[in-house]
C-alpha positions as CSV (number, residue, x, y, z in Angstrom):
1,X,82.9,-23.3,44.0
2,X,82.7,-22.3,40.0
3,X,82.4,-26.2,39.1
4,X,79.6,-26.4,41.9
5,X,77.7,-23.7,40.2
6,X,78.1,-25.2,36.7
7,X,77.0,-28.6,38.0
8,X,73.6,-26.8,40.1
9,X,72.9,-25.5,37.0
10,X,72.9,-28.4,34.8
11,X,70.7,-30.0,37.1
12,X,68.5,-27.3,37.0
13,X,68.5,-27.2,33.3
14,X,68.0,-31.2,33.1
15,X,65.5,-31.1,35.2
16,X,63.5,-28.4,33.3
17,X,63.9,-29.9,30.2
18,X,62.6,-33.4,31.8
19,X,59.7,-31.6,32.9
20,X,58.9,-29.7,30.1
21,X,59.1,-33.4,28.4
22,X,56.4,-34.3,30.7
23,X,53.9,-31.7,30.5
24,X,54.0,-31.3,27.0
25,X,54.5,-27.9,27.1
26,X,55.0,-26.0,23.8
27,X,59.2,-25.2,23.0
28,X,58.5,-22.3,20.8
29,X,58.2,-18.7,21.3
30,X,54.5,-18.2,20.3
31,X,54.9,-14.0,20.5
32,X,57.4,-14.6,17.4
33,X,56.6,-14.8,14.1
34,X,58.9,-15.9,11.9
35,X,59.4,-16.6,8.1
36,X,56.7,-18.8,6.8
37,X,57.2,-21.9,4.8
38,X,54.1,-22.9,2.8
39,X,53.6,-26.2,0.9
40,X,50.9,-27.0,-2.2
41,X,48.7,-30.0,-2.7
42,X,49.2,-33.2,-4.9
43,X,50.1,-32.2,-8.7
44,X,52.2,-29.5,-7.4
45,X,50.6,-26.4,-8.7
46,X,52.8,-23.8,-6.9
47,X,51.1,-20.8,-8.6
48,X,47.5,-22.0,-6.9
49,X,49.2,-20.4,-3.9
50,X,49.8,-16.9,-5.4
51,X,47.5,-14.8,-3.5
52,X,48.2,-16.1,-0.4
53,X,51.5,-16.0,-0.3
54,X,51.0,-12.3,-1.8
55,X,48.7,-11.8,1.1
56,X,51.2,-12.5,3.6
57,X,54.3,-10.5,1.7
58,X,51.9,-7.4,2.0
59,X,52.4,-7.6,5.7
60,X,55.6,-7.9,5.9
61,X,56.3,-11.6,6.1
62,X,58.9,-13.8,4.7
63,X,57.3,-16.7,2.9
64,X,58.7,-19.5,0.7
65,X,57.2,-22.0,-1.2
66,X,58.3,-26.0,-0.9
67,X,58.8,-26.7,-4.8
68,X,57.4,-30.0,-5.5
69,X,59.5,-33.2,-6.8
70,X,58.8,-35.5,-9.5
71,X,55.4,-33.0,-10.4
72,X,54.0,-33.4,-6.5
73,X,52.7,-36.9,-6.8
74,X,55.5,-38.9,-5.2
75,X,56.0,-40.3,-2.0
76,X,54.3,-37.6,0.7
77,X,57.0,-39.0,3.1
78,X,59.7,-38.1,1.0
79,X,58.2,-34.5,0.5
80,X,58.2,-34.0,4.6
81,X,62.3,-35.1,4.3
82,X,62.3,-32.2,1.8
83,X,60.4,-29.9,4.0
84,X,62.8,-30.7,7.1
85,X,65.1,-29.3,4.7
86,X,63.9,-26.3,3.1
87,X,62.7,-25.1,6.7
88,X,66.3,-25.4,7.9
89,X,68.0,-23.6,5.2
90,X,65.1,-20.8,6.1
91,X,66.0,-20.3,9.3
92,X,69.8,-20.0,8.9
93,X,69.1,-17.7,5.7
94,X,66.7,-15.7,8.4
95,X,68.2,-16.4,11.6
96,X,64.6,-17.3,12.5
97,X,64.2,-19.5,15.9
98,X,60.4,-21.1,14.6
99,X,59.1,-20.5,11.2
100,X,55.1,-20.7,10.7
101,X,54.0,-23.2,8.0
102,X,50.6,-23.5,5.5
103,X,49.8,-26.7,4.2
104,X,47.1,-26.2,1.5
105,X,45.4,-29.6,0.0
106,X,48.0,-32.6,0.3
107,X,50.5,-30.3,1.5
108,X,48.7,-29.9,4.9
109,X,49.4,-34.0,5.5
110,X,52.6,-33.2,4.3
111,X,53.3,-30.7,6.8
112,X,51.7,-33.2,9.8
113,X,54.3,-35.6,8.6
114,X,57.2,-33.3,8.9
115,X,56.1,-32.1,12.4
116,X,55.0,-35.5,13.9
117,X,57.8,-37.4,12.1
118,X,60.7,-35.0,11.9
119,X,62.1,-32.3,13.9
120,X,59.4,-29.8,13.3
121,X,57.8,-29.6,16.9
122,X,61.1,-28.2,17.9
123,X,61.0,-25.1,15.2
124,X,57.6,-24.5,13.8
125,X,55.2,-22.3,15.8
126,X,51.9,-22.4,14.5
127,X,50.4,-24.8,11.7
128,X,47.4,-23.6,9.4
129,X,45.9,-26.5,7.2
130,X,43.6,-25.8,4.7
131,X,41.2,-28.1,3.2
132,X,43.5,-31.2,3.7
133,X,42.5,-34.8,3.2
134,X,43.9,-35.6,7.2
135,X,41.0,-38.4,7.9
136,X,39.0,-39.7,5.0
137,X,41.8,-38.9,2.5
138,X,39.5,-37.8,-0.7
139,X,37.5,-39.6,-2.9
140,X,39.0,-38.4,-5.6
141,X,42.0,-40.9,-5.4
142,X,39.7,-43.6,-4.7
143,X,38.1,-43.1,-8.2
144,X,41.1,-42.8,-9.7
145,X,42.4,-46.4,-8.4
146,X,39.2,-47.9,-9.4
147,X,39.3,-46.6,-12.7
148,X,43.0,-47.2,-13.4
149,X,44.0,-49.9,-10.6
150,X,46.5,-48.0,-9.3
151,X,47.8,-44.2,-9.6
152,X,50.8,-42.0,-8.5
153,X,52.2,-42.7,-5.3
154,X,50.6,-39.6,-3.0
155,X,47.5,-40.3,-4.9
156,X,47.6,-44.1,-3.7
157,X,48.5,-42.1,-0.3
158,X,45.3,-39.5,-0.2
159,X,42.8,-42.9,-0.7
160,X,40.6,-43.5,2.1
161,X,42.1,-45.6,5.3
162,X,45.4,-45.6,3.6
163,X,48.1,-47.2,5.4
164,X,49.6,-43.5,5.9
165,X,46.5,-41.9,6.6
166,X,45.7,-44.5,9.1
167,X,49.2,-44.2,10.8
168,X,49.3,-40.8,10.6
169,X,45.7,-40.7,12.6
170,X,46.6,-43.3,15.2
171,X,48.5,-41.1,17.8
172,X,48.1,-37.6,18.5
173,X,46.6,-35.1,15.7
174,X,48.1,-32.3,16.7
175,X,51.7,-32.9,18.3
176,X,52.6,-30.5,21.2
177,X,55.0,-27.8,20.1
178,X,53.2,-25.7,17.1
179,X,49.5,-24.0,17.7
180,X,47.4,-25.4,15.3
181,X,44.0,-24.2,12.6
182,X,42.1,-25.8,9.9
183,X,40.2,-24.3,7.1
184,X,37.2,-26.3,5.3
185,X,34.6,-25.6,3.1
186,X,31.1,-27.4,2.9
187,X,31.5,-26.3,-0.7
188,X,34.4,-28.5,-1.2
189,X,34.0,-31.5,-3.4
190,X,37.6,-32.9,-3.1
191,X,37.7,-33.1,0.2
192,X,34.9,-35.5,1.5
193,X,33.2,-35.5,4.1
194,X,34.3,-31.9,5.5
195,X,35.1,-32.7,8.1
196,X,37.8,-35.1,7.2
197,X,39.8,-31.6,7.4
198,X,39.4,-30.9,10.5
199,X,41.7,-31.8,13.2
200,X,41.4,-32.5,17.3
201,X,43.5,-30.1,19.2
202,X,43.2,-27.7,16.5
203,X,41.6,-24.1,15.8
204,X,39.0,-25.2,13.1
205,X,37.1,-22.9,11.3
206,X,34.1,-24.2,8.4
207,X,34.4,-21.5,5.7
208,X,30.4,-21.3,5.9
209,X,30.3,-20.1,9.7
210,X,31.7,-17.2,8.7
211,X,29.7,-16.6,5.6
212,X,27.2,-18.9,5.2
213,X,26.3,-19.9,1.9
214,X,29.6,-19.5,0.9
215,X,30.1,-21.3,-2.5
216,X,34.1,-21.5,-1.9
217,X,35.1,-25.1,-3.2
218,X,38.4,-26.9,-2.8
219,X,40.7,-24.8,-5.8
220,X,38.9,-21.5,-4.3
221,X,40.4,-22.2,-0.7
222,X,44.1,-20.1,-1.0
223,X,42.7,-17.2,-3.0
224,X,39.2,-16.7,-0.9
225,X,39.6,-13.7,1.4
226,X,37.6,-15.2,4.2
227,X,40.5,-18.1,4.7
228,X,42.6,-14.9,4.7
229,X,40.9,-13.9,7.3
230,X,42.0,-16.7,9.2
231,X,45.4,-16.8,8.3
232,X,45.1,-13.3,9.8
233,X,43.7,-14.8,13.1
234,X,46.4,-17.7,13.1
235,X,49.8,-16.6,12.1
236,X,49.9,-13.4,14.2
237,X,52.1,-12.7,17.2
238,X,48.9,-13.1,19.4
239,X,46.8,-16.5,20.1
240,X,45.3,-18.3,17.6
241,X,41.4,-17.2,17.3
242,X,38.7,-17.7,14.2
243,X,37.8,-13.9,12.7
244,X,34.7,-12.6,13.4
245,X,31.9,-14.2,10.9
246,X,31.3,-12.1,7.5
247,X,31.4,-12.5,3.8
């Protein structure tokens, strides 16, 4: 009778698993936050995170910061592996089920890599981009190769129709599992056009609908307190929503 019961409910558990495969449900706890995990942009500037990551400390949240390798211009497959990683050794130093991550820049393809490539559908609960080079890449890196002929390796990455950018856009944007938000600024001169930021499936907010006018260009993103307004929206234990517009 005991190995009946076991065996029902294996079945029942196979079967639920097979259809959560199907439907595409999410396998998170969205009513959780956890620790967040936040990555920087290309070059690796860890202290252009500062006030947000001071932001989210002030309410209570755990966050750590991916340090960059090699200066953050190597291989931006290499810095998802890293990511897989530090995300696992936060959870088991938190006993968190999900963590919540913030890609800011190049970090936000970083961060699609690690949850479309990697394990991170299964753990992270809600992705916030901001101003990240997902379609176009930037123009930046194109000037760069024609001026030099060539440049770092996740500059080469971030140049338009890239051979990662292009994979990376060829299936689904914004794989089932985490809830996802952009941020993007019309201001931005990095990341061209805008919205080359933005991202089907996804909560996307333009900086300028909330304050129009807004002059908040790329480096302004993770320090401008409308954007942390929307990490507000985003990361909290309710649904993702945009804040209400205001400067």
């Amino acid at each position: 009778m005991l190995g009946a019961l076991v065996v029902a409910a294996l079945v029942a558990l196979v079967a639920w698993v097979g259809l959560r495969a199907v439907l595409g449900g999410p396998s998170v706890d969205q009513g959780t936050p956890g620790p967040v995990v936040a990555v920087t942009g290309y070059g690796g500037r860890v202290a252009a995170l500062d006030p947000l990551v001071q932001r989210l400390r002030d309410q209570g949240r755990d966050v750590v910061v991916l340090q960059p390798a090699g200066g953050g211009t190597g291989d931006l497959r290499d810095e998802a592996a890293r990511l897989a990683t530090l995300v696992e050794e936060t959870r088991e130093r938190t006993g968190a089920a999900s963590v919540d991550l913030v890609g800011y820049s190049a970090g936000g393809v970083v961060v699609r890599l690690y949850v479309r490539d990697g394990s991170g559908a299964d753990v992270v609960r809600r992705v916030v981009t901001l101003g990240s080079p997902h379609h176009h890449g930037t123009d930046v890196a194109e000037l760069a190769v024609e001026a030099a002929g060539t440049c770092p390796t996740a500059c080469e990455q971030l140049v338009p129709d890239s051979d990662l950018l292009r994979e990376l856009n060829a299936g689904d944007e914004t794989p089932e599992g985490p809830q996802w938000a952009t941020v993007r600024s019309d201001a931005d001169r990095v990341v061209t056009p805008t919205g080359s930021a933005a991202l089907e499936g996804a909560r996307n907010v333009l900086v300028q609908d909330l304050c129009p006018g807004a002059e908040v260009q790329h480096d302004d993103l993770p320090a401008d307190t409308r954007v942390g307004r929307v990490l507000d929206g985003a990361l909290g234990a309710g649904p993702v929503v945009a804040p209400e517009p205001g400067c």
